[in-house]
VOSE-188191 format. One record per residue: residue in one letter; x, y, z of N, C-alpha, C in turn. Coordinates in pm, whole numbers, padded with zeros to 5 digits, always signed. Example, Ala and Ser with C-alpha at 12.3 -4.5 7.8 and 13.67 -1.06 7.14 Angstrom:
! VOSE-188191
a+01319-00569+00780+01230-00450+00780+01320-00330+00780s+01285-00225+00708+01367-00106+00714+01290+00003+00787
! end
This chain:
! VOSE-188191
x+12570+10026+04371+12671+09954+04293+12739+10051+04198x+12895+10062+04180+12945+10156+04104+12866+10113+03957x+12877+10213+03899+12827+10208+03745+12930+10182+03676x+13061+10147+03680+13135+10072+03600+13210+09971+03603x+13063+09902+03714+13115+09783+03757+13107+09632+03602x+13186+09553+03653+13216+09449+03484+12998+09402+03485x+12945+09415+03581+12809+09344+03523+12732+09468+03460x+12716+09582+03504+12679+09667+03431+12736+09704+03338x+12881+09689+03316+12921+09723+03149+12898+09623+03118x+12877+09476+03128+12844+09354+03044+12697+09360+02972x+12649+09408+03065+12464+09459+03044+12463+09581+02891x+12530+09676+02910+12557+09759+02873+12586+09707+02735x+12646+09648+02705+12726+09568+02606+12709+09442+02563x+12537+09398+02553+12518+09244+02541+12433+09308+02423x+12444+09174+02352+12425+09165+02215+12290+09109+02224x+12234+09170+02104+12102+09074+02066+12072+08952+02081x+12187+08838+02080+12138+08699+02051+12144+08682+02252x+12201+08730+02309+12214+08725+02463+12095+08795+02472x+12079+08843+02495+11919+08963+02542+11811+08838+02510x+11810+08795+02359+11701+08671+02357+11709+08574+02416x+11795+08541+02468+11781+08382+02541+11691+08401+02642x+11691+08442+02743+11576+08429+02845+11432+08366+02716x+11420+08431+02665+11287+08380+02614+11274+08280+02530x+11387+08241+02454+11444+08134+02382+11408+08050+02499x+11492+08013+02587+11468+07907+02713+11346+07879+02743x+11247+07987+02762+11150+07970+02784+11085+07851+02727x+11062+07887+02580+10989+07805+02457+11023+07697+02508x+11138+07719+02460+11212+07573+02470+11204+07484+02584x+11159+07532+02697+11164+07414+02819+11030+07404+02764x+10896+07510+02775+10786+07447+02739+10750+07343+02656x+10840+07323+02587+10825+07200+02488+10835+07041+02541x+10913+07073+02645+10977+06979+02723+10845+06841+02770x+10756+06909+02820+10587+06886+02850+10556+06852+02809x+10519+06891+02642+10471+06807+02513+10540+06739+02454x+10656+06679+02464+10768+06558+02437+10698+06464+02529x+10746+06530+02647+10634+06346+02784+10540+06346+02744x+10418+06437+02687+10302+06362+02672+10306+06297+02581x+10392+06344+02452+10379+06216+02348+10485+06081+02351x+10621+06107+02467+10685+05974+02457+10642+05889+02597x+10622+05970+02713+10563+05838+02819+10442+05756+02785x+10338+05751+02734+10267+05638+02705+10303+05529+02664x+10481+05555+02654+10552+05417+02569+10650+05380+02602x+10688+05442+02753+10770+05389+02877+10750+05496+02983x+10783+05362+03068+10775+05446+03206+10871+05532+03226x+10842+05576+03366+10902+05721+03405+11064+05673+03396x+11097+05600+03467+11248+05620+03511+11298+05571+03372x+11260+05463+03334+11331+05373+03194+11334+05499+03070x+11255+05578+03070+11228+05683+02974+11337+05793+02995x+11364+05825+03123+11460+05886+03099+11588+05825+03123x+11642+05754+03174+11725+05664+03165+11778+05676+03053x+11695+05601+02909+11732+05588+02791+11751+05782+02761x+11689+05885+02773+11690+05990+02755+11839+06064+02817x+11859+06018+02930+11982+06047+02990+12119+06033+02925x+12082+05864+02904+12214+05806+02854+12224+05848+02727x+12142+05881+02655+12175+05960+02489+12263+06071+02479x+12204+06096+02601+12247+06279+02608+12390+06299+02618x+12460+06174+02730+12575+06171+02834+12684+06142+02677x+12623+06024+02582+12719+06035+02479+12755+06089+02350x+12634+06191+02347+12644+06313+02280+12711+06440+02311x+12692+06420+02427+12769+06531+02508+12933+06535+02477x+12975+06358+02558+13108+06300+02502+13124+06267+02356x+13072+06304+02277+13110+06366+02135+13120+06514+02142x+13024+06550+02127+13108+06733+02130+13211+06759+02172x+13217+06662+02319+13334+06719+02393+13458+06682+02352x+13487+06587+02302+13572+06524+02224+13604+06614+02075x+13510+06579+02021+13516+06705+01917+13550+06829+01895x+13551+06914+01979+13582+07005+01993+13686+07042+02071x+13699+06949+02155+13887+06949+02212+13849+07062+02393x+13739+07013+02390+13681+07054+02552+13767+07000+02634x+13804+07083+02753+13893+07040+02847+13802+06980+02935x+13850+06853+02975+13765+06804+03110+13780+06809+03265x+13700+06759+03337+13763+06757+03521+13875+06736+03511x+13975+06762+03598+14076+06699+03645+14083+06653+03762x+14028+06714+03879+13999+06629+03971+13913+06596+04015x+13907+06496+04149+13772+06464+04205+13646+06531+04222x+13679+06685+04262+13592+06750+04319+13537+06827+04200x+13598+06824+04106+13517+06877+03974+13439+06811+03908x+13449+06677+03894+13354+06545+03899+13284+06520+03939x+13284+06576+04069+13145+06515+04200+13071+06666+04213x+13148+06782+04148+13042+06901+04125+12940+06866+04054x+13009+06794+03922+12977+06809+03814+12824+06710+03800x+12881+06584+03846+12772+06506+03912+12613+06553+03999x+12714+06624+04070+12572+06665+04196+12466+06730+04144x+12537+06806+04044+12446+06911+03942+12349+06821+03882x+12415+06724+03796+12322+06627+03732+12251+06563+03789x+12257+06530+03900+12162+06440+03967+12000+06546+04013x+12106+06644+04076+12008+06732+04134+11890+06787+04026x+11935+06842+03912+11866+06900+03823+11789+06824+03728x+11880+06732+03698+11806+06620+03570+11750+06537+03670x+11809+06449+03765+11760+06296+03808+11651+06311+03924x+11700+06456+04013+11546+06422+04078+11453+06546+04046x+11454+06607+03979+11380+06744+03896+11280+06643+03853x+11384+06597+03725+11291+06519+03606+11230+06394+03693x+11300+06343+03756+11239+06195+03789+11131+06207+03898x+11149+06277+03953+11018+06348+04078+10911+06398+04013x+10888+06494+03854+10797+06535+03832+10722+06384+03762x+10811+06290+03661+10770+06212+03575+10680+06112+03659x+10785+06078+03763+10680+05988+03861+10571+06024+03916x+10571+06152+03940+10423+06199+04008+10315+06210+03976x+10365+06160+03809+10237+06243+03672+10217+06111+03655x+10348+06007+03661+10267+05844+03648+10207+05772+03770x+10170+05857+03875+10134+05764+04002+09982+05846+04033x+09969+05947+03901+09833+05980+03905+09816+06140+03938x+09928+06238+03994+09941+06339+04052+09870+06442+03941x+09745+06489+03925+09750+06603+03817+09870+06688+03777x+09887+06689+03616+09990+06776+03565+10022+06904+03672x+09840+06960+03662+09823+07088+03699+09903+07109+03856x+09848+07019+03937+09892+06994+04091+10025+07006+04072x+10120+06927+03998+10295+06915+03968+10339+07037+03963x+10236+07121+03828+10333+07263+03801+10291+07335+03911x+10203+07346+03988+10201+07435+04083+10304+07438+04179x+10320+07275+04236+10437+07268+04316+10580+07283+04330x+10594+07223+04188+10730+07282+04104+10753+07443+04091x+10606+07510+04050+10637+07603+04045+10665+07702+04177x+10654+07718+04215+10703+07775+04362+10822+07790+04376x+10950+07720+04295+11060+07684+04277+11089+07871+04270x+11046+07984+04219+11150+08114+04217+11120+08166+04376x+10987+08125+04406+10979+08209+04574+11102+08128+04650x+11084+08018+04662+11202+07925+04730+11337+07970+04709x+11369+08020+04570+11483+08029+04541+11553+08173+04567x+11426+08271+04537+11486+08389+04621+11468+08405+04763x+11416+08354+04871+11403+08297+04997+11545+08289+05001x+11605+08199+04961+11723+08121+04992+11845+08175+04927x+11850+08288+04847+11953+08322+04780+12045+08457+04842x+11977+08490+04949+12036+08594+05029+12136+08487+05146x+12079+08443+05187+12179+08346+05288+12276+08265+05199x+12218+08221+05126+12333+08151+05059+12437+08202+04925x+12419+08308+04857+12480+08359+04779+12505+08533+04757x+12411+08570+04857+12404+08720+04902+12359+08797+04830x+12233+08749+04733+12176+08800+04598+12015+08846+04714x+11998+08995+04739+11900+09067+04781+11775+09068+04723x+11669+09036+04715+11560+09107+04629+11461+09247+04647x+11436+09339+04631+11389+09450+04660+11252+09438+04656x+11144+09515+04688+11021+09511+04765+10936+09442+04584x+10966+09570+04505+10921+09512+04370+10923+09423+04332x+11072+09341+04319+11081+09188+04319+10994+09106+04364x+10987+09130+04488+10901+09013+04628+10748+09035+04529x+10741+09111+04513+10593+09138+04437+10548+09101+04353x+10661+09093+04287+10698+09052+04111+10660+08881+04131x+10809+08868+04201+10740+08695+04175+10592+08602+04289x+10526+08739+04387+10389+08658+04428+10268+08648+04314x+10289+08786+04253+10227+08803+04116+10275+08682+04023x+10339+08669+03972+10383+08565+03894+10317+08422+03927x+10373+08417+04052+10290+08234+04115+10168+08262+04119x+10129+08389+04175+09935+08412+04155+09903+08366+03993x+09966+08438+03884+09943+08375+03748+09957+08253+03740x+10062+08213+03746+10056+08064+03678+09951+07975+03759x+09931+08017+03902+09783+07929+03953+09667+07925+03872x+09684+08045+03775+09536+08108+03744+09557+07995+03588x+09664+07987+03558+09663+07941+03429+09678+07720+03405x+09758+07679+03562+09698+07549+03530+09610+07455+03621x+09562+07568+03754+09473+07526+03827+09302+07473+03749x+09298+07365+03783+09166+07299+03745+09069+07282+03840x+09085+07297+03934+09040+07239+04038+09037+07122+04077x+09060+07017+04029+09105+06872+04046+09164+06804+04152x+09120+06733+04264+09200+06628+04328+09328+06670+04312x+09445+06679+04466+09587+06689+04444+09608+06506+04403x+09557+06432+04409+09631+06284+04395+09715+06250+04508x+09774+06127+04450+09828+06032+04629+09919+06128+04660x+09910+06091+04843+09993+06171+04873+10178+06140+04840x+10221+06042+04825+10267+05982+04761+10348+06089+04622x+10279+06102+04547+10250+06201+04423+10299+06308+04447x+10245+06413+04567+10284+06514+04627+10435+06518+04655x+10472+06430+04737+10599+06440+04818+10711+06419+04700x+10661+06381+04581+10743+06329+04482+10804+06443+04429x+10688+06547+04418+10719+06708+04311+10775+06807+04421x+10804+06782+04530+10824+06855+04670+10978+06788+04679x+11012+06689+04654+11140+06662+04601+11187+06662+04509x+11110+06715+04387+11160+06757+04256+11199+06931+04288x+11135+06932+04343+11132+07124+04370+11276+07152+04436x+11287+07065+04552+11398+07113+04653+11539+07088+04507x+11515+06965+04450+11635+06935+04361+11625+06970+04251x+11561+07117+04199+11588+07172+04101+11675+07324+04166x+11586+07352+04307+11636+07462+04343+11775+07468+04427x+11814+07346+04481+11928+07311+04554+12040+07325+04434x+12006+07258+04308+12110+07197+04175+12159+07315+04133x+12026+07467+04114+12071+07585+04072+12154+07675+04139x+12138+07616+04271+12253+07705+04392+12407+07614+04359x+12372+07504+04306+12543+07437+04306+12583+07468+04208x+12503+07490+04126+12550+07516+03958+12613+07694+03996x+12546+07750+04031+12602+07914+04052+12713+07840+04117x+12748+07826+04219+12820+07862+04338+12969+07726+04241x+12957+07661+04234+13046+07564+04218+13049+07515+04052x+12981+07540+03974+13013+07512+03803+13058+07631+03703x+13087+07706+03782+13065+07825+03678+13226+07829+03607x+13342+07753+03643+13446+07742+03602+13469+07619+03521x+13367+07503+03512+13386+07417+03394+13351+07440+03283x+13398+07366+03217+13352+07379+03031+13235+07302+03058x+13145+07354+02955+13002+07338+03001+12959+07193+02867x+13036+07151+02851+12999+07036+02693+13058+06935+02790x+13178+06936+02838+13230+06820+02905+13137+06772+03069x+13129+06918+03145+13064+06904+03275+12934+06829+03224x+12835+06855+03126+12730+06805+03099+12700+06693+03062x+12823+06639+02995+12853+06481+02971+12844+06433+03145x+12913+06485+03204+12929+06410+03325+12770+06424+03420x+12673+06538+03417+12556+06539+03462+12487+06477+03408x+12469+06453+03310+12380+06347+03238+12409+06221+03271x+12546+06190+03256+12577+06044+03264+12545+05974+03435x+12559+06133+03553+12516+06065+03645+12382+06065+03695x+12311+06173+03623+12129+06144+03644+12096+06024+03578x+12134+05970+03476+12125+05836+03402+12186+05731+03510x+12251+05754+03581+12279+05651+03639+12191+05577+03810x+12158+05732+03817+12043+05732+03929+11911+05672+03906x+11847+05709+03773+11718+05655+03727+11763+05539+03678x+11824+05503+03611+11881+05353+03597+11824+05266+03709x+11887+05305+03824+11880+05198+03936+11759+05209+03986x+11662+05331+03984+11527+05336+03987+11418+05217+03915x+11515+05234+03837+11383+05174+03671+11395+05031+03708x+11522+04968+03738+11552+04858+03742+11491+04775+03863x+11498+04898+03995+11378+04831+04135+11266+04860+04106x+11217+04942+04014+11065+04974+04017+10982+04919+03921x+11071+04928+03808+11010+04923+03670+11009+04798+03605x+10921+04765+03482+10917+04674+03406+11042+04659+03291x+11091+04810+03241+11156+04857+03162+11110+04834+03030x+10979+04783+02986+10967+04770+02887+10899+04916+02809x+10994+04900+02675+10934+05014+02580+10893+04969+02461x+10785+05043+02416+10753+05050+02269+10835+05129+02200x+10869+05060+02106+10954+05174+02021+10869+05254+01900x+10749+05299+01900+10703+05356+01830+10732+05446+01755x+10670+05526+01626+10725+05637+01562+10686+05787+01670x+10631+05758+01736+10632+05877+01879+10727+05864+01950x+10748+05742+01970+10813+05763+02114+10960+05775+02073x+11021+05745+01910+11148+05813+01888+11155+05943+01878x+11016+06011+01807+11031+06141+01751+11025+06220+01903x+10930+06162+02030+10951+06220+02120+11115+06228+02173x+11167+06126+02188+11252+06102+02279+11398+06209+02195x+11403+06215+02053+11460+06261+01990+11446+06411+02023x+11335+06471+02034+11346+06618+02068+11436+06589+02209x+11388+06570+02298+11408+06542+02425+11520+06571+02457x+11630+06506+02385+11718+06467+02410+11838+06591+02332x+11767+06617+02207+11845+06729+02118+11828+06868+02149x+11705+06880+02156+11630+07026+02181+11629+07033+02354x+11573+06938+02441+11577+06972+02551+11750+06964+02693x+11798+06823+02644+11894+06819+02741+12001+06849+02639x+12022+06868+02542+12157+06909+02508+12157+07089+02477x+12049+07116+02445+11988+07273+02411+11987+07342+02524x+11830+07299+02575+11766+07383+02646+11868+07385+02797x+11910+07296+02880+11947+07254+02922+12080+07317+02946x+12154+07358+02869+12289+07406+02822+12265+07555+02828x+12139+07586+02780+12093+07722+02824+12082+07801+02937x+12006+07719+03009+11979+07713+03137+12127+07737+03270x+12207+07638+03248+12342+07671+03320+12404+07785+03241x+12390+07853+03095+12423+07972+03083+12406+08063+03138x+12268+08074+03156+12185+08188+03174+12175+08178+03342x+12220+08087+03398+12288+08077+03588+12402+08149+03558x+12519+08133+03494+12669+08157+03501+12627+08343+03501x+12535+08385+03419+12579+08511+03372+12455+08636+03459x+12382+08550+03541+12261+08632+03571+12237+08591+03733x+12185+08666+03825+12128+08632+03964+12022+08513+03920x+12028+08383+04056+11970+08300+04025+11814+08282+04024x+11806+08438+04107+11662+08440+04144+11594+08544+04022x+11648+08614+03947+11607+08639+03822+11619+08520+03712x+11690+08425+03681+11685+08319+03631+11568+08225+03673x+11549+08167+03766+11439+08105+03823+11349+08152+03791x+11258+08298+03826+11178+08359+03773+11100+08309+03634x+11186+08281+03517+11136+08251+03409+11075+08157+03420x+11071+08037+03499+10988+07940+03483+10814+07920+03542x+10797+08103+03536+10657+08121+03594+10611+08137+03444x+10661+08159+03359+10621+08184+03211+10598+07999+03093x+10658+07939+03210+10713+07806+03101+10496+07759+03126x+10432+07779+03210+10279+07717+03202+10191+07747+03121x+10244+07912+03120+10157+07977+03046+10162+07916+02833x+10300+07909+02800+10380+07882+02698+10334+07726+02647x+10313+07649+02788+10299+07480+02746+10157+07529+02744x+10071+07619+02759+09873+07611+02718+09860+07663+02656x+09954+07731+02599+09939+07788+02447+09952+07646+02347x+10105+07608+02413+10123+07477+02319+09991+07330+02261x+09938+07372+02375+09903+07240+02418+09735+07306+02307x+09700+07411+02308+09587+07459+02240+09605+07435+02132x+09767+07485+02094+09762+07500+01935+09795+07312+01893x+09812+07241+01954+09882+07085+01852+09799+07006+01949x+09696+06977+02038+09555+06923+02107+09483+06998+02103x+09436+07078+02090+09344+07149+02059+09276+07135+02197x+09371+07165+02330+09268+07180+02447+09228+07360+02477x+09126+07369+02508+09085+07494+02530+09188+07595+02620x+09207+07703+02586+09253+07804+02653+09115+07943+02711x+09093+07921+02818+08998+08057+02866+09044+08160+02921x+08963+08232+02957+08939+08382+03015+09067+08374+03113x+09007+08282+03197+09118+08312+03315+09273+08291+03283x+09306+08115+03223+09437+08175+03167+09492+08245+03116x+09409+08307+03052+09475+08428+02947+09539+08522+03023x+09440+08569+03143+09475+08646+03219+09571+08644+03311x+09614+08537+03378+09671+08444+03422+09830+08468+03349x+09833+08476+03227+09939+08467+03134+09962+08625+03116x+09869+08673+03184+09894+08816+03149+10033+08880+03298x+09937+08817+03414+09911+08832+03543+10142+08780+03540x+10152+08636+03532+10304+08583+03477+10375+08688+03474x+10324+08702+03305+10436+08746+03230+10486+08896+03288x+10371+08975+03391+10424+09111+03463+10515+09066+03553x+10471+08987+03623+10563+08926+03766+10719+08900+03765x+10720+08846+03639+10827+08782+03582+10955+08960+03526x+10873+08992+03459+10938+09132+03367+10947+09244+03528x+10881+09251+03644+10911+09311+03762+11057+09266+03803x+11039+09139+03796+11168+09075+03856+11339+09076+03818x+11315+09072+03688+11432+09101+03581+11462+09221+03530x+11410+09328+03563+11399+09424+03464+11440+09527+03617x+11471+09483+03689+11577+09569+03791+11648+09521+03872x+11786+09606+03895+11874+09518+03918+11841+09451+04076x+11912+09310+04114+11960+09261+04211+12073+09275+04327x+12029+09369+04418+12176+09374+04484+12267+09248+04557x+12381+09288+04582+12419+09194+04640+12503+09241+04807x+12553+09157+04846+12613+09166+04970+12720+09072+05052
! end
């Protein structure tokens, strides 16, 4: 690749607060984990985010308004904009939430979910012409070897049922990140997000409504949960995330979410006080190389 090509002078020329985001994101999705454990005990999966969705969709349409964001103009920027949301928020989120309420171990979910960067660099040469080099391939088996090490319990996978749920959360996180590269990278990202939210909300909607009871407690958890959720995770983290697609190979982006297990058992030690051992640690050690192999040289393309 010439050396004065616009991504290597962009590299060249990125500022501190850019250099941190990868790890900013990180945190920040890990948190994501400990929001459901403290707001689902007080609605179900789909109604939970539903209400989580639809917050988001008219917060969004405030900023966007506010700030004088240009929106779609046509169809096909709409139904980008959509597909994204469905794909990423409605069956990401709604595939993992259901699987964890139909009994699926957490641990079983993130494993399956996690697999999401091998899949994604698999698939990113045919479809976007992003190469990975031998180190890479290495980088992220190492990585999935860690995060096994860090939320494997040994436990029952749960119904099968359960399974097929996070196996369609997987395909529609990693399908959403190929549409988001390939087809969002020219919207304004406050307005497009109004429109992804509003149509993952509209998907679990119709979920909640055939499946569900819809009833919620409105507890002082389940606002303070739903309130991060919604501020910190889908309007934040979330917003991050399609940044850090627009400006980076998707299969170095993906990557980071071999770090988000390690981050939620830290979390989860320090505010439950569940044990962290030997092996995760190591495990977190085992990640965080896999991950820094992967990013830390470049991606060719073709």
């Amino acid at each position: 690749m010439n050396s004065n090509s616009p991504e290597t002078t962009d590299k060249q020329a990125e500022p501190v607060w850019i250099a941190a985001m990868p790890g900013l994101f990180v945190l920040l999705w890990a948190t994501g984990f400990i929001g459901a454990k403290w707001g689902l005990p007080y609605a179900e999966p789909f109604t939970f985010l539903a209400i989580r969705f639809g917050i988001a969709a008219i917060l969004f349409a405030l900023i966007a308004l506010l700030s004088g964001a240009e929106w779609p103009k046509t169809f096909a920027e709409i139904r980008n904009a959509a597909i994204v949301g469905i794909l990423i928020n409605g069956t990401y989120l709604g595939g993992v939430f259901w699987a964890i309420g139909q009994g699926t171990p957490a641990s079983i979910a993130a494993i399956v979910v996690g697999t999401q960067p091998l899949l994604t660099a698999a698939l990113a040469f045919p479809i976007l012409g992003e190469r990975l080099n031998r180190v890479q391939w290495f980088g992220l088996l190492m990585g999935f070897a860690g995060l096994v090490m860090v939320v494997w319990k040994g436990s029952g996978t749960g119904p099968l049922a359960g399974i097929l749920a996070t196996i369609i959360a997987l395909i529609g996180i990693t399908l959403g990140t190929f549409y988001q590269k390939r087809f969002g990278g020219a919207h304004n990202m406050r307005s497009a997000s109004c429109i992804q939210q509003a149509a993952a909300c509209g998907v679990v909607a119709i979920l909640a409504f055939t499946l569900e009871t819809r009833e919620v407690n409105w507890s002082g958890d389940f606002i303070f949960a739903m309130s991060w959720l919604v501020c910190v995770l889908s309007i934040g983290t979330f917003s991050l995330y399609y940044f850090l697609i627009r400006r980076g190979a998707v299969s170095k982006v993906s990557s980071l979410f071999y770090l988000v297990p390690p981050v939620v058992a830290i979390d989860a030690w320090l505010l439950f006080d569940e044990v962290l051992d030997l092996r995760q640690i190591a495990g977190m050690i085992l990640a965080a190389a896999g991950v820094a192999l992967v990013t830390r040289i470049q991606t060719t393309r073709h």
